[in-house]
N, C-alpha and C positions, 0 to 999 in steps of 0.2 A: 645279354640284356634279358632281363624277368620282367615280364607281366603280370599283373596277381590282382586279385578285390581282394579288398577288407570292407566287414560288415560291423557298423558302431551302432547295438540296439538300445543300449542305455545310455545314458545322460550324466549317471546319479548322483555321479564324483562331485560334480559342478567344475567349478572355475577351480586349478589348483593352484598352490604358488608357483612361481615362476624356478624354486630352488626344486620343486618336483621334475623337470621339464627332461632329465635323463632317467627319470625311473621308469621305463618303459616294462621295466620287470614285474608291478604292481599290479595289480588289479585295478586301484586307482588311477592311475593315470590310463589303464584301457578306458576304464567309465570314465573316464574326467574329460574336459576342455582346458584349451589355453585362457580362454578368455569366455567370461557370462555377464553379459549386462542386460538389465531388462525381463529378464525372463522368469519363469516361474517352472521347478523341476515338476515334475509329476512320477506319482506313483507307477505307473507302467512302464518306466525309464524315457522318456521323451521331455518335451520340454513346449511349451507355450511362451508366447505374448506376457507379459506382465499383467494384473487389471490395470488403467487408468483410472482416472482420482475425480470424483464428484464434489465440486464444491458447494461448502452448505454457508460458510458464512465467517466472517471478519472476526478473530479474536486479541485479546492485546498481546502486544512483546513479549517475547522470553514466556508463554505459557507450556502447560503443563498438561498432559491430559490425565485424568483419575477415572478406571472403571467402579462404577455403582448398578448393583444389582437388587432391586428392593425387590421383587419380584419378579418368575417367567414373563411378563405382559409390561412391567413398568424398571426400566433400563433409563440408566442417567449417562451422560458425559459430565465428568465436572471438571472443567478448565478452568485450573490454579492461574494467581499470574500476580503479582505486587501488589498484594493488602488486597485481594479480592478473590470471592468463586463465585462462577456462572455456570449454573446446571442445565444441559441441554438434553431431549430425549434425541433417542437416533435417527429421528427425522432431521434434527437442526432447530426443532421446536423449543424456542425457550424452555424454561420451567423452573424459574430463579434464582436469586443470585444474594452474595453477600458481601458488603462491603467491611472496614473498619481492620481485615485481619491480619495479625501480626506479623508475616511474613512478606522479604521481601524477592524480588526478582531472583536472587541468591539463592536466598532459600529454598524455592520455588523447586530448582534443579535439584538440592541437597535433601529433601526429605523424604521422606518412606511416610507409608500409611498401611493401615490392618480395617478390613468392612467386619462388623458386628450390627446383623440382623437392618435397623435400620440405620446406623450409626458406623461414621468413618472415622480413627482417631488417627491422628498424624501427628509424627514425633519429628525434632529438628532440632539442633544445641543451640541455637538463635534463641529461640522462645518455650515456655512451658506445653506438654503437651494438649494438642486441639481439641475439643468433639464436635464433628458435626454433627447432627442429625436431621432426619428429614422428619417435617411435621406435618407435610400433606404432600400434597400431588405436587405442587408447583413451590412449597414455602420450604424454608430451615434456617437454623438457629445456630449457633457458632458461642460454646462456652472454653473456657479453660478445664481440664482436667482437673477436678479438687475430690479429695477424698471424702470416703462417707464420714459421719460423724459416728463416733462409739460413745459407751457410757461416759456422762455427765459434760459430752461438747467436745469428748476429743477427736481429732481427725483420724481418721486408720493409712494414716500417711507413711512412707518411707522414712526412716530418721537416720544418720548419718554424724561422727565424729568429725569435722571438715579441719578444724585447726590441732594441732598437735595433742597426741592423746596424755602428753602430761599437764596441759595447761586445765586449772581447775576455776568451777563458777561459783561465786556462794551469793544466793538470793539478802536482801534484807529480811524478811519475813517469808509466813506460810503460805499468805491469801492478800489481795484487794493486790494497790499499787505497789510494785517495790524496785528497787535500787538492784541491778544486777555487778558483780563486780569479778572482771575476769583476772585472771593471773599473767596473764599474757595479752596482749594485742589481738582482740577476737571478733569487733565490731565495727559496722562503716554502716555510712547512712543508709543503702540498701535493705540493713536487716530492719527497717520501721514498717510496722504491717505484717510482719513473718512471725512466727511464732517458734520457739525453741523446747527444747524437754529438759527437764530438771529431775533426775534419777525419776523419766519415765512419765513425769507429768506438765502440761503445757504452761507455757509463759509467753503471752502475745506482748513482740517488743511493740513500745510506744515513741522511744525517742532514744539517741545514740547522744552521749556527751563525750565520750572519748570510746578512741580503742578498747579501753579497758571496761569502762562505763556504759550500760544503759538503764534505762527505766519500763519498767513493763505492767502487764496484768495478769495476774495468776487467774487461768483457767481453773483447774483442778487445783484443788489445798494440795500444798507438797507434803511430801512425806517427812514425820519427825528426826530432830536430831537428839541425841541423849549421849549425858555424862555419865558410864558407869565407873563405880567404883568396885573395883577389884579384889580381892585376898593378893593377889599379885599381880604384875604386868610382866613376868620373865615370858615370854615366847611371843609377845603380839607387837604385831609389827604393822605401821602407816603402810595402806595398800590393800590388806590383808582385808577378807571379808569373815566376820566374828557371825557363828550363829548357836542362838538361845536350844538347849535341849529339849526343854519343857514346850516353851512358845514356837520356838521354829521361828521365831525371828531373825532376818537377818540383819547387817550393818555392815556398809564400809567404814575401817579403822581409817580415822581422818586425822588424829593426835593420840600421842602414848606419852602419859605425864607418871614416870619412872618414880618422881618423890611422894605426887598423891598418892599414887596407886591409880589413877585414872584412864580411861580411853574415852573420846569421844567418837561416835558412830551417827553416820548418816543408815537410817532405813532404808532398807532395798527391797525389799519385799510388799510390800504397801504400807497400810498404817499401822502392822503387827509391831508392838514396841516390845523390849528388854523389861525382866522383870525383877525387882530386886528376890535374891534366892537361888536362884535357877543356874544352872552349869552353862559356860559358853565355850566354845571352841573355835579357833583358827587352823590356818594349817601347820603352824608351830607352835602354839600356845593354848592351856586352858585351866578353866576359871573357874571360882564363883560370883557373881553379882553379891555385894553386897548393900549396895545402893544405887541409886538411878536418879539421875535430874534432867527436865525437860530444859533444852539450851534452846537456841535460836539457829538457822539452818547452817550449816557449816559450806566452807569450800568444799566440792567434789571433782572426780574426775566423768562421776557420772553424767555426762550431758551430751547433748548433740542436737543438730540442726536437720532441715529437713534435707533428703535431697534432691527433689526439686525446689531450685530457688533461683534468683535472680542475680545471685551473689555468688555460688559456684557451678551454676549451668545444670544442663536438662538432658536426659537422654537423645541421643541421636537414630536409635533404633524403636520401634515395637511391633508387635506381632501377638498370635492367638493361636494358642496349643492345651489342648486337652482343660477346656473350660478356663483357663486362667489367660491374664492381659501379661504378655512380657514384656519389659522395655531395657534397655540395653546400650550401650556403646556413651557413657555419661561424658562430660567435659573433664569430669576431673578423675572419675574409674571409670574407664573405657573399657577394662575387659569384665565388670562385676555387670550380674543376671538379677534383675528383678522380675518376679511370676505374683501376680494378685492371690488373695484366698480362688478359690477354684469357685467359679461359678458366681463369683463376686468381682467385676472389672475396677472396682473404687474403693476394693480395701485390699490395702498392700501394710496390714498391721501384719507380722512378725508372731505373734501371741508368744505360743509357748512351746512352739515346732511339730505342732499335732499334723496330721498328712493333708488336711484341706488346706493349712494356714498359709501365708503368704509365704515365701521364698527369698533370701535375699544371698547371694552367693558370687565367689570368683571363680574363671575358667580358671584360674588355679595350675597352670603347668607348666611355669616357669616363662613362658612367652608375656613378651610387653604388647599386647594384642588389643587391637580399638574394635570394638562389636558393629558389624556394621548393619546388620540384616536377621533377621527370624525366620524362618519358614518351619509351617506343618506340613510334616509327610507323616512317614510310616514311625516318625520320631520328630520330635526337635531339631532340627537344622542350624547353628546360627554361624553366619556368615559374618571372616572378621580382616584385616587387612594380615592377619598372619596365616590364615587358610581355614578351612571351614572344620565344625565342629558336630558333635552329633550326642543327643542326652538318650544315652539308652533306659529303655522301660518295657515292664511285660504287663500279663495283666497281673502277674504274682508280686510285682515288684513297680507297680507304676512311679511315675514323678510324685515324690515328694521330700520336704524339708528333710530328713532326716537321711537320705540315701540320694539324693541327687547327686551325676555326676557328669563330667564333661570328658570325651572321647573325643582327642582330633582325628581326623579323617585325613589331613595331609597339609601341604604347606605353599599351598597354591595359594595365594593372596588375591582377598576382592578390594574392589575399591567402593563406593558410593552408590553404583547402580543396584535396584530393587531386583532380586533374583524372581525367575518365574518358573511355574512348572512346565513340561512338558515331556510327552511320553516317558514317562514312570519315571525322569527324572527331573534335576533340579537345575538351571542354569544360569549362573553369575559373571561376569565379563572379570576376567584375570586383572588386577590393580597395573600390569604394565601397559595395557589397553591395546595389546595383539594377542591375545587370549579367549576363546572362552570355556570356561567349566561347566563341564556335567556331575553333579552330584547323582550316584544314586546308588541303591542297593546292591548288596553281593551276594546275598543267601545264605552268607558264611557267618553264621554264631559271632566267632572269634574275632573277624573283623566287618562291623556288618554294612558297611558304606564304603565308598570310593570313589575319586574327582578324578576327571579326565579331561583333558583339554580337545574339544570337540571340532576346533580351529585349526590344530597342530598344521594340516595341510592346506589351507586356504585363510593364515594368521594375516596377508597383504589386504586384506577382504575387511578384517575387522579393525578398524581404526579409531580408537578411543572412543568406545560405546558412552553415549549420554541417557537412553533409555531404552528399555528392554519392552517389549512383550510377545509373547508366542498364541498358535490358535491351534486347536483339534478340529480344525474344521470350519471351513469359512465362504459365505457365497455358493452354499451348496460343494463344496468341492472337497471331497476326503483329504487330501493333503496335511498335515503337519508341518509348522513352519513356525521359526522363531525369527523375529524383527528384532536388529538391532541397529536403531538411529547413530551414524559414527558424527565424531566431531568435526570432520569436514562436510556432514548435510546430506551424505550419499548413504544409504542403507543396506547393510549387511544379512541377506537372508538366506537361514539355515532350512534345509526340508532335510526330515529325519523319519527312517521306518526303524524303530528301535531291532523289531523283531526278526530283520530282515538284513539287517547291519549295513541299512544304505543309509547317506551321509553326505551332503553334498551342500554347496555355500554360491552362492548369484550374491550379484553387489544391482544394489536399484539406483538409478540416479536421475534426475529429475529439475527443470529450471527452475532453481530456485533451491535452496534446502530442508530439508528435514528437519525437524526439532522436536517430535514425540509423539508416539505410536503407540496406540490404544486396541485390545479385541474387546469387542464388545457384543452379544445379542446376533454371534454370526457374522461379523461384520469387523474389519479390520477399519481404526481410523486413522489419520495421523494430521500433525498440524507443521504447515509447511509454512516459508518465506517465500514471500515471491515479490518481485519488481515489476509495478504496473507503473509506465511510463518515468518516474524519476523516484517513484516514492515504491521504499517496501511495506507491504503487511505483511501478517501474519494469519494465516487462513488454516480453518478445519473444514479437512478432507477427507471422503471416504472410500476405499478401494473399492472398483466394482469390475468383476471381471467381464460383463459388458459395453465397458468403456475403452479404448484406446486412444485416450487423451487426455493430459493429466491438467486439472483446475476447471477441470468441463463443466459446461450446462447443456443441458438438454433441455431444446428445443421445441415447442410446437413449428413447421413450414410456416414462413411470413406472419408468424405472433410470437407473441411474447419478446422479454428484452434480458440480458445479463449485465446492468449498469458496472457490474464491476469490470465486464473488460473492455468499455469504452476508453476510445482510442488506440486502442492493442492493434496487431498483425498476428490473429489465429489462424488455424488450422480447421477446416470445416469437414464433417464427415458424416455421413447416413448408412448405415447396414456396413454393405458390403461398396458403396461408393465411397470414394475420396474426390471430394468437392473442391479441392485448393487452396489457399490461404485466402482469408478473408479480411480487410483493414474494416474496423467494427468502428460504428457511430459515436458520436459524443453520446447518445442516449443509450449505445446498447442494445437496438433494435434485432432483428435477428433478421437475417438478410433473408430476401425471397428466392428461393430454390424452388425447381419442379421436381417433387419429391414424390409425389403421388398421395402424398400425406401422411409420409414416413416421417419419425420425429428426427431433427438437427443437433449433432453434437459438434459443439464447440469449444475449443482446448490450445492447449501446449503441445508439440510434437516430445516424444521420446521416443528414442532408437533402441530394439531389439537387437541384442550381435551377438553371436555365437561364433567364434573361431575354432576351430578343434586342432586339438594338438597335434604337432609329424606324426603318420604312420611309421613304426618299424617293424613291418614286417620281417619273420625269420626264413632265411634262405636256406637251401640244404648245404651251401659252402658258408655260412655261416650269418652273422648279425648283417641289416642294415645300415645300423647307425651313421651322421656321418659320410654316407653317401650320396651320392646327387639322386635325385630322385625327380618325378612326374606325374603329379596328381591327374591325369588326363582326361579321366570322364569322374562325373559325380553323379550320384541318385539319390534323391530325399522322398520319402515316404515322406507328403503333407498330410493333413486331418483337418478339412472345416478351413481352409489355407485359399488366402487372396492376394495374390503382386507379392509373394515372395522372391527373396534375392537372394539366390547361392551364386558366389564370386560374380562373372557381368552379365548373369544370364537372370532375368525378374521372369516371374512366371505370369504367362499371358492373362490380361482382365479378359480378353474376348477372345473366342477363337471362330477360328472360317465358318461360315454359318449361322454363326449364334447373332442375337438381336442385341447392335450395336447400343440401342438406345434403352436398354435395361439393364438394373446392375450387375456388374459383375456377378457369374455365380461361386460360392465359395468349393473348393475343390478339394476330395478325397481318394489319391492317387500317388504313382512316383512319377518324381519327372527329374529329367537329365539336362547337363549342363555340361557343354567341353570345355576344360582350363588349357592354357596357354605356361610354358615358363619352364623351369627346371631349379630346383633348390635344394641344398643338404637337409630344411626344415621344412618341407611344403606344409601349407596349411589350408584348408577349405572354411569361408567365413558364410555366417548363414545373415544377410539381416532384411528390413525394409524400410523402403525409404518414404513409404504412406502408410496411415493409421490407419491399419486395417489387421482381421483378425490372424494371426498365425499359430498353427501349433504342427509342430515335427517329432515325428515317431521312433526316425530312423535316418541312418546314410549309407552307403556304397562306397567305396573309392575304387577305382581303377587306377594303381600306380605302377609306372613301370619304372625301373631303378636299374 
């Protein structure tokens, strides 16, 4: 028989999976647990209490939370939620709201949003894209995204091919009302109110008579069509774009009339016309003009629709990189990249590919890839259900139209969730929803980004992330940690020291669910379900690591009321005292306590448990593994620690001498505990069964095997 201590001073691993549970060989599973609920790791390797959840106040179903930063002093909540947002400051203090908007509960969950200075745009394939802005302290406005206007009314709009690139348009006329007449099936009543381009110039439809049929208003005069007459037609061919030597005019070859000697040509160049005289050239044919007639506008291929419309959908992504609006992941091109002119968010004109001009582009590399995401880092990031991407640039060589390219980084697939930053990298929840990805940097030229799956050992932990956010710091508390809301309501939280390659995952769980998790101004929030008496809300919460009880109000002694938990059975607690459950008034009153005129928190219990994994200690006759063993004595280094429970030993409120009728005091010491039993897996479980504070440094074991 062996007697031996093992000493566990870190934490950092967290909760591992269960498939870890013989790696005893790892580092990780020395640093790791079987089991973390409730807890919060810390940087020193130890581990804390959770914060408990301060409730501010009643929001509607299925919301959403959105951080807004207008300012270090002036910080928004804006809680999305079916055809509505309510801006709240981080108090819980209103500060306005807006009705009427286009989104619905669906939605709500499916969209992304990019903050520009005072202004939040939100993209969603439901609807065109939003802007909000804020126009004072408490007011904002809610328009649709419309482009600026360029010379003579046109929009600096995206424009797009949507129906097959052989079907051709030919107007009646140049200017006023005219008769639009397609070759193909290319209208429905949607397009009434839209406007379309005619080799480049606008035509606002008025009314749909058929597929083929509508009726419009020329914006801009179209550009001419003209009959030349030839020396010859041998080389010109319908398709073919014919241009003037002299004028530099150009024209789509739209008819080639072999017996006249004729071509008919639509202008493509603006209103530069053919002039009789002058030499033309195709790419197989050339000429002299020896006559010219002004005709009426011909069929072309040249035409196209916008692509935001109502009729083939709206981007599902946007984001903001190196002065330009991107928007991304379309209904109908899911993997094509729209970038605004640079420093311009409402012209997405195209021009003539100069380096500020808009952007319109495919990831391009063979992948059938849906966009789902944008981030700015050290580059372009864009996140797509076929794995994430990255748009290399220097300063010799920045983003623009004429050298843009798209670099995958790997084939790890996201799904819907808004990726966040955190310690110098990027992290998106894997599309199989036991995943999650670290984008970040390599330092390597050649390949200069890399996704890593930062879950690989604790993937039971993350269960179909609905919303993401991470904090550098929150409640005063250096830590690093990423929140990820799972779709059973329990919450997946990462503490990461990048520098330090600790890495460790707690699950939080809570009466009631999770449904979205906000940092905001130092302050983590999230908005939860909870069931008071038969009926549920939906309530925004905010983490306070002074709290150990989650839905809390704090109390003045015998004033004040929390109408929301009348009729409830809480949990009542002061400092370092645990008061008992309380059955709370139809009014909410706050029960009279002899507090001395300490304030009253009133709440939900949540359970802290820490399980650690078997000891296998190594013998000089070789492995433990697999042997019966006997944790027989324990020792926990507490910190700041009240009615802690390691296995059945609670650590005393009072001890001999001390003044029974004051609070417990919190206690910074080791204390020992003898276990009973004998197991092949023993395990030592840390938790409490009162709201009070805990936090553990360290353990001991004494096992004999």
């Amino acid at each position: 028989m062996a007697k031996l201590w093992t000493d566990k001073t870190t934490f950092g691993a967290g909760e591992l999976s269960p498939t870890m549970s013989r790696r005893s060989d790892t580092q990780q599973h020395a640093d790791g647990v079987k089991r973390g609920r409730n807890v919060r790791l810390l940087n020193a390797g130890g581990f804390t209490r959770r914060p408990g959840s301060l409730h501010m106040l009643l929001v509607p179903a299925r919301s959403r939370l959105v951080e807004f930063t207008f300012s270090i002093d002036q910080l928004y909540l804006l809680v999305l939620s079916a055809g509505r947002m309510d801006a709240y400051l981080t108090d819980g203090t209103p500060a306005g709201a807006l009705a009427g908007c286009p989104w619905t509960a669906d939605d709500v969950q499916a969209l992304t949003w990019v903050q520009a200075g005072d202004t939040v745009i939100l993209a969603c394939r439901s609807w065109r894209p939003q802007v909000i802005q804020r126009t004072g302290a408490a007011s904002w406005s809610r328009v649709n995204w419309t482009a600026d206007e360029g010379p003579g009314g046109a929009l600096l709009q995206p424009y797009y091919k949507w129906v097959d690139p052989t079907v051709t348009l030919q107007p009646s006329g140049y200017a006023g009302t005219v008769t639009l007449t397609a070759s193909s099936p290319a209208f429905d009543t949607p397009h009434v109110g839209q406007r379309l381009r005619y080799v480049g110039c606008e035509i606002q439809i008025t009314a749909v008579a058929s597929g083929t049929s509508a009726t419009g208003t020329v914006l801009q005069t179209l550009p001419p069509s003209q009959r030349l007459t030839l020396e010859h037609v041998v080389g010109f061919r319908v398709g073919q774009v014919a241009t003037g030597r002299e004028t530099g005019a150009k024209g789509e070859i739209v008819a080639v009339d072999g017996t006249a000697s004729t071509i008919d040509v639509v202008i493509t160049n603006g209103e530069t016309p053919f002039t009789s005289g002058e030499e033309i050239d195709s790419p197989t044919g050339a000429a002299e003009v020896t006559g010219v007639a002004e005709i009426g506008p011909q069929p072309t291929k040249q035409w196209d629709e916008p692509y935001l419309s109502p009729i083939y959908g709206y981007p599902a992504a946007v984001g903001l990189h190196r002065a330009r609006l991107w928007l991304g992941g379309h209904t109908r091109l899911p993997a094509a990249v729209l970038a605004s002119r640079i420093g311009a968010y409402y012209n997405m004109d195209l021009g003539t590919g100069e380096d500020a001009e808009a952007i319109f582009e495919d990831l391009g590399d063979g992948a059938v890839a849906s966009i789902k995401a944008f981030v700015s880092a050290e580059n372009l990031l864009i996140v797509t259900d076929q794995g994430p991407y990255y748009v290399p640039e220097t300063a010799a060589n920045p983003i623009r139209p004429s050298s843009i390219q798209f670099h995958r980084i790997g084939a790890d697939p996201g799904g819907g969730v808004r990726p966040v930053a955190l310690d110098e990298g990027v992290l998106y929840p894997h599309r199989s929803g036991a995943g999650m990805m670290d984008i970040r940097p390599t330092g390597d030229n050649t390949k200069s980004w890399k996704a890593d799956d930062v879950a690989l050992l604790a993937s039971h932990l993350v269960r179909q992330p609905t919303d993401l956010a991470a904090t550098h710091g929150a409640d005063g508390a250096p830590e690093r940690y990423a929140f990820a809301v799972n779709a059973d309501g329990t919450m997946a939280v990462m503490h990461s020291i990048q520098s330090q390659q600790v890495l460790g995952w707690t699950l939080w769980e809570t009466e009631g669910f999770y449904r979205s998790v906000a940092v905001l101004g130092g302050h983590v929030f999230a908005i939860v379900s909870r069931v008071f008496g038969v009926t549920t809300h939906w309530c925004l919460e905010r983490f306070d690591q002074a709290l150990c009880l989650d839905g809390a109000a704090v109390l003045p002694t015998g004033t004040g009321s929390a109408p929301y938990l009348n009729g409830l059975t809480v949990h009542a607690r002061s400092g370092t005292s645990y008061l008992g459950t309380v059955a709370m008034p139809a009014d909410g009153a706050a029960p009279d306590f002899d507090l001395g005129g300490a304030p009253l928190e009133l709440g939900r219990f949540f359970r802290p448990t820490v399980e650690t994994l078997p000891p296998e200690p190594k013998l000089p006759y070789g492995g433990s593994a697999a042997r019966v063993k006997r944790i027989s004595r324990v020792r926990l280094y507490v910190l700041e620690a009240v009615r802690v429970r390691c296995a059945d030993r609670i650590l005393d409120s009072h001890r001999i001498g001390e003044d029974l009728t004051t609070a417990p005091p919190a206690r910074t010491e080791w204390i020992e505990a003898a276990l009973l039993g004998r197991s092949k897996e023993p395990t030592v479980t840390i938790t409490q069964d009162e709201p009070l504070p805990m936090t553990i440094l360290g353990i001991s074991m004494e096992v004999i095997i």
